[in-house]
C-alpha atoms as an extended CHARMM CRD file, in Angstrom:
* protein
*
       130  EXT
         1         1  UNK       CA            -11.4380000000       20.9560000000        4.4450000000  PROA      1               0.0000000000
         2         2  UNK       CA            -12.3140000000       17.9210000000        6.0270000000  PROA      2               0.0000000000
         3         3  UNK       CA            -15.0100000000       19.6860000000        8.5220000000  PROA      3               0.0000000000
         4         4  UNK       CA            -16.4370000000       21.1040000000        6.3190000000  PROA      4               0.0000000000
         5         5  UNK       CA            -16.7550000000       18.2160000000        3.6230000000  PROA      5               0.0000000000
         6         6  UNK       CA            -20.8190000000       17.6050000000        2.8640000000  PROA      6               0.0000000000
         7         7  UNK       CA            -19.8590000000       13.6950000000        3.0640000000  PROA      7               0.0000000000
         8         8  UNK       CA            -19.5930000000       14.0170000000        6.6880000000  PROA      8               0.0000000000
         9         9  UNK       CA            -16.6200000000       12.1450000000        6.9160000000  PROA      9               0.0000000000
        10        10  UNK       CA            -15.5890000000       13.3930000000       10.6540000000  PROA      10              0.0000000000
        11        11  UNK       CA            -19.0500000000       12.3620000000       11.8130000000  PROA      11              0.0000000000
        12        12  UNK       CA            -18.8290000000        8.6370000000       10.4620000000  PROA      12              0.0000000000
        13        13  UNK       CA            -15.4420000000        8.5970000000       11.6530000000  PROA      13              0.0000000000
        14        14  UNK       CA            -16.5980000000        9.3100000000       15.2850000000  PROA      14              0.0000000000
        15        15  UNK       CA            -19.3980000000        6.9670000000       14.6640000000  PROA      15              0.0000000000
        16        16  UNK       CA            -17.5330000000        4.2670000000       13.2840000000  PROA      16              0.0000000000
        17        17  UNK       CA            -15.4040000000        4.7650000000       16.5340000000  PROA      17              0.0000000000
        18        18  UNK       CA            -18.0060000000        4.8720000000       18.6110000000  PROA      18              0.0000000000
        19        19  UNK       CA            -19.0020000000        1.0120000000       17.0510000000  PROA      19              0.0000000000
        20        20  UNK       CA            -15.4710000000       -0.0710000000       17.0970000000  PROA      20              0.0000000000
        21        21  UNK       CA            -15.5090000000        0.3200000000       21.0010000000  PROA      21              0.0000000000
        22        22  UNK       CA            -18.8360000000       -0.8000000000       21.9040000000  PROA      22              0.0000000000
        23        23  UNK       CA            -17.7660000000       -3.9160000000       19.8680000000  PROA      23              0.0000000000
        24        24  UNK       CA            -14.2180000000       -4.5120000000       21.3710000000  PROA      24              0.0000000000
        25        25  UNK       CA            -15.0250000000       -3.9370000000       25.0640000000  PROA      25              0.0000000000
        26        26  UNK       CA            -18.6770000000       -5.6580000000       24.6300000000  PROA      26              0.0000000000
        27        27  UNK       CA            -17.6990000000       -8.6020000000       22.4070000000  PROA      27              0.0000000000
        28        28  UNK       CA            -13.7940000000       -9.3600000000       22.1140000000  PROA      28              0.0000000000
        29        29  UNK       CA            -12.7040000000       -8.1990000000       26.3210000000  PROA      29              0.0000000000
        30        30  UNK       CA            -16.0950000000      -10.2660000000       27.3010000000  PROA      30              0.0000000000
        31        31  UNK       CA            -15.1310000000      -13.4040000000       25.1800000000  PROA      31              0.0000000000
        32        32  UNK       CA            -10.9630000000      -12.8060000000       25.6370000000  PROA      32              0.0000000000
        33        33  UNK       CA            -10.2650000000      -10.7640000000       28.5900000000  PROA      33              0.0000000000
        34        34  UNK       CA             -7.6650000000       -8.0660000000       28.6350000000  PROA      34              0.0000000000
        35        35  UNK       CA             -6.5510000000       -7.3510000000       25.0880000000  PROA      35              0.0000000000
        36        36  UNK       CA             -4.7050000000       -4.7610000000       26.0530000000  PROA      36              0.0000000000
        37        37  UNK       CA             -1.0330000000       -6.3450000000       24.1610000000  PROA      37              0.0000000000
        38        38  UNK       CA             -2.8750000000       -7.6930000000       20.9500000000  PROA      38              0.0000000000
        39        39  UNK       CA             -1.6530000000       -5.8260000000       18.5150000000  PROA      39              0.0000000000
        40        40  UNK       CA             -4.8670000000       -3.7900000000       16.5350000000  PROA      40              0.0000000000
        41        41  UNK       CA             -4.4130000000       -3.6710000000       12.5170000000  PROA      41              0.0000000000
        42        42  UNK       CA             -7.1760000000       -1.5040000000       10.7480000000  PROA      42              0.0000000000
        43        43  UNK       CA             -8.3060000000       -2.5360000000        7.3120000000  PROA      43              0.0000000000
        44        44  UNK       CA            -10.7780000000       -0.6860000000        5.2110000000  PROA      44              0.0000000000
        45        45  UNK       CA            -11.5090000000       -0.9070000000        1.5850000000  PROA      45              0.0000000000
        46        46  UNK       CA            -12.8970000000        2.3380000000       -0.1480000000  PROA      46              0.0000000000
        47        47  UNK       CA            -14.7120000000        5.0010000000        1.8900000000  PROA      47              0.0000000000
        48        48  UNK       CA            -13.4360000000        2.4620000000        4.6610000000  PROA      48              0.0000000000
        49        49  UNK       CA            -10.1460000000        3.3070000000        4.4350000000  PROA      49              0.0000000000
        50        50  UNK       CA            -11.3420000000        6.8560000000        4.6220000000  PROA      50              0.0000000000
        51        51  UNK       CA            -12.9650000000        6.1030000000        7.2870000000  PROA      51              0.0000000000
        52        52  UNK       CA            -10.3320000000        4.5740000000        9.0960000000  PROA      52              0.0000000000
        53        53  UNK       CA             -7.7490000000        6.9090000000        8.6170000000  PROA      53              0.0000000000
        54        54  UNK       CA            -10.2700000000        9.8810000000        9.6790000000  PROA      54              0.0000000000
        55        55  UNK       CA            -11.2060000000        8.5080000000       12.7370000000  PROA      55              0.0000000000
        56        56  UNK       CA             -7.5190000000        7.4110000000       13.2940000000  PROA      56              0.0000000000
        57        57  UNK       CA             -6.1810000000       11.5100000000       12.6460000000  PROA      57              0.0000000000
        58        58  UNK       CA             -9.3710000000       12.5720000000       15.3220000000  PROA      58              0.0000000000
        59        59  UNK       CA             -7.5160000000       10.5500000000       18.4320000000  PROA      59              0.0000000000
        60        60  UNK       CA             -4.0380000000       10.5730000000       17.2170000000  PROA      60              0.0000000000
        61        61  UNK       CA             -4.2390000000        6.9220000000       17.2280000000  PROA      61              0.0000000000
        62        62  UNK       CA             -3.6530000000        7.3200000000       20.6870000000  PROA      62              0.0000000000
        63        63  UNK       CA             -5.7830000000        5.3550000000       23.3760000000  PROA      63              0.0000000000
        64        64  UNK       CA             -8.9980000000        5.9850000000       23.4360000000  PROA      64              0.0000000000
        65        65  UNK       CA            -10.9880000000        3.7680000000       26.3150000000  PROA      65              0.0000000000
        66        66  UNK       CA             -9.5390000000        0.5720000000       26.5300000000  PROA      66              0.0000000000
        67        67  UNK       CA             -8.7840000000        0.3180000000       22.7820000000  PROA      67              0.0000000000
        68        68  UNK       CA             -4.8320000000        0.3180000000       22.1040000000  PROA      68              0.0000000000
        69        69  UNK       CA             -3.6360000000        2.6950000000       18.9000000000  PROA      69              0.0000000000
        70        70  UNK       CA             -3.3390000000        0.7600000000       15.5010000000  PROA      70              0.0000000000
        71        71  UNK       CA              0.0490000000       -0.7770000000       15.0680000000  PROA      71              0.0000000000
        72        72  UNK       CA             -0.7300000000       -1.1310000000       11.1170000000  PROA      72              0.0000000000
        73        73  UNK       CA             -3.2320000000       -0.5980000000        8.7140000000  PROA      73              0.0000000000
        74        74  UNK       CA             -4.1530000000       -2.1380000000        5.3630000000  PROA      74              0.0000000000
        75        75  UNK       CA             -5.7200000000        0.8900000000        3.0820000000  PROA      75              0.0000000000
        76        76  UNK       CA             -7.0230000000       -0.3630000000       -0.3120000000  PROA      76              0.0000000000
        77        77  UNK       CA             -8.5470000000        2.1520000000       -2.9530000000  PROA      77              0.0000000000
        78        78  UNK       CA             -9.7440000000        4.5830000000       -0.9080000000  PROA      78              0.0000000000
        79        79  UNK       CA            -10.6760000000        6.4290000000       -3.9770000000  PROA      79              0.0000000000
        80        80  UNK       CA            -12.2060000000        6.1520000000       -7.2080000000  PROA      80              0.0000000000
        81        81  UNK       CA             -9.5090000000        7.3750000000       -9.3150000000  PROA      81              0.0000000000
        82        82  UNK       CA             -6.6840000000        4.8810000000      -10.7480000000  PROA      82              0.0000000000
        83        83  UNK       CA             -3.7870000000        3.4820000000       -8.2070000000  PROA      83              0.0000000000
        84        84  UNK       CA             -1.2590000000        6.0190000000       -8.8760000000  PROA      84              0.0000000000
        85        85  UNK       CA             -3.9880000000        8.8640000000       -8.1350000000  PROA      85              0.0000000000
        86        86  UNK       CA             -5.5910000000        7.1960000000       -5.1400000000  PROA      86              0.0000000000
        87        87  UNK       CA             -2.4650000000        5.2290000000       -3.1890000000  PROA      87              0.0000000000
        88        88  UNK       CA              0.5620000000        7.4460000000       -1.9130000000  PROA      88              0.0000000000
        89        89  UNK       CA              3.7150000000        6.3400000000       -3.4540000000  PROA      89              0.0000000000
        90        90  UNK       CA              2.1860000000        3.9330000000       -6.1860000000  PROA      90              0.0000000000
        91        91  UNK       CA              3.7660000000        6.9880000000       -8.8870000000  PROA      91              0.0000000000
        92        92  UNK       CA              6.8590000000        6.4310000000       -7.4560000000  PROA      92              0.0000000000
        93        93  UNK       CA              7.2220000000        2.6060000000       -7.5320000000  PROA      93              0.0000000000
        94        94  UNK       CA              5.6320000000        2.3190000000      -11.6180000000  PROA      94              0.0000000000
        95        95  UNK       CA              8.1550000000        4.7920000000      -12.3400000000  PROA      95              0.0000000000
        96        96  UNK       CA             11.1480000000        3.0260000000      -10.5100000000  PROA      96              0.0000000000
        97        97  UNK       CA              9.5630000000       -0.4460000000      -12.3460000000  PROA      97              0.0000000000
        98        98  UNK       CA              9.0640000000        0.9350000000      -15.7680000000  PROA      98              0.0000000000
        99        99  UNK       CA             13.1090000000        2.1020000000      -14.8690000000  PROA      99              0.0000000000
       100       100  UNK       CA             14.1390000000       -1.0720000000      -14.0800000000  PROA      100             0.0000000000
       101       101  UNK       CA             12.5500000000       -3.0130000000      -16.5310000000  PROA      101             0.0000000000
       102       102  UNK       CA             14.1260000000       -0.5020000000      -19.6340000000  PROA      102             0.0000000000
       103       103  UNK       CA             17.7440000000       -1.0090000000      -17.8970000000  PROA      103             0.0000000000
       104       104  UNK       CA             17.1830000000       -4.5380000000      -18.0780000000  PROA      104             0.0000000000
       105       105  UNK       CA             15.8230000000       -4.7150000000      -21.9210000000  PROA      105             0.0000000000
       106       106  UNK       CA             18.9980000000       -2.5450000000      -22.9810000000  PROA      106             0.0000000000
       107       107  UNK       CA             21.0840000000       -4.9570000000      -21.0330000000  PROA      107             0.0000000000
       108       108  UNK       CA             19.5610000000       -7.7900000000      -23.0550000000  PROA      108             0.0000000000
       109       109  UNK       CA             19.7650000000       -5.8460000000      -25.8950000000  PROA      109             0.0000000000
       110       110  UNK       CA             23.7530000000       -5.3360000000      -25.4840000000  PROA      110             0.0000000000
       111       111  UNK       CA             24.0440000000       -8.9570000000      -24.7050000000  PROA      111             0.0000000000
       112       112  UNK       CA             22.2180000000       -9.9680000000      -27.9060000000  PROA      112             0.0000000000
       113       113  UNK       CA             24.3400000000       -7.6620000000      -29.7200000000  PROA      113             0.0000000000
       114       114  UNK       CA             27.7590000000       -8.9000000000      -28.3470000000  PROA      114             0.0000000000
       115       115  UNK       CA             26.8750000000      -12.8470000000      -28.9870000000  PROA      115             0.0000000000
       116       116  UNK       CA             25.9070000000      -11.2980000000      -32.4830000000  PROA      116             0.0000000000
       117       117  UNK       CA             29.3870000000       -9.9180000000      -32.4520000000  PROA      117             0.0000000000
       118       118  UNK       CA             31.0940000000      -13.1460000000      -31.4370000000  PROA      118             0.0000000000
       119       119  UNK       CA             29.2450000000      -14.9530000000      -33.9190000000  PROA      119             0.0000000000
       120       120  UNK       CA             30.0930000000      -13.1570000000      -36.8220000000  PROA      120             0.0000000000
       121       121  UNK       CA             33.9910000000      -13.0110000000      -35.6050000000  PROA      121             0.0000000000
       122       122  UNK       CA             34.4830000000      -17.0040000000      -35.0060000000  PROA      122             0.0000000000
       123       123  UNK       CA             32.5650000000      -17.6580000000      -38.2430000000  PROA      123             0.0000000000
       124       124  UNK       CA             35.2510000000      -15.1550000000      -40.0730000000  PROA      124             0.0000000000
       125       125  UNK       CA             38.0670000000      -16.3530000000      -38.0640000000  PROA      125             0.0000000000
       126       126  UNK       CA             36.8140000000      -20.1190000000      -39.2980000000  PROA      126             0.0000000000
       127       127  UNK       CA             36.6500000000      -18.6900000000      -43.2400000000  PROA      127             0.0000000000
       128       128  UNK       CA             40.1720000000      -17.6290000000      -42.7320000000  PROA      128             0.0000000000
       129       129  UNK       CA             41.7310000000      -21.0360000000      -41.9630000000  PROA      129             0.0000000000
       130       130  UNK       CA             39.7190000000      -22.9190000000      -44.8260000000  PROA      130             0.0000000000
């Protein structure tokens, strides 16, 4: 499980938290004031986006101190296995694309066949008048 993973991800996670605040109540609300109504958008890359999305499941993305939850988040290979292995739902959208992409070369296909067809019909309709 993830508690009792030797990577420690649950104790990054708070720690990562623990910078994220110091950093948005010490730098952002001192330069900008109440950011309370910005909308907050976490992006991590890798064992960031592990990150991110462990520290994210530990509050519920609820609010924690004066930090609003995330409204998005942009999670790129968060693993090091291929895109359909590491991103939720990239299996699914390949297979609707490779589906797509056949129906369209049998529709060409049955196009190329019918000109083919109309072809060989005007040039034996022609042959029959000469």
């Amino acid at each position: 499980t993830l508690l009792k993973s030797p990577l420690q991800h649950v104790s990054l996670g708070r720690k990562l938290r623990s910078s994220f605040e110091y950093a948005w109540t010490s730098v952002l609300e001192d330069e900008y004031g109440d950011l309370s109504d910005v909308p907050v958008c976490g992006l991590g890359h890798s064992l960031g986006s592990r990150l991110l999305v462990v520290m994210t499941t530990m509050s519920k993305n609820k609010v924690v101190g004066n930090i609003p939850p995330f409204k998005s988040f942009i999670l790129i290979s968060f693993t090091n296995f291929g895109a359909e292995a590491g991103i939720p739902g990239v299996s699914a959208l390949l297979k609707e694309t490779k589906k797509q992409e056949r129906t369209s070369q049998v529709s060409r296909e049955r196009e190329r066949r019918r000109n083919a067809q109309k072809i060989r019909e005007k040039r034996l309709t022609e042959s029959a008048f000469d």
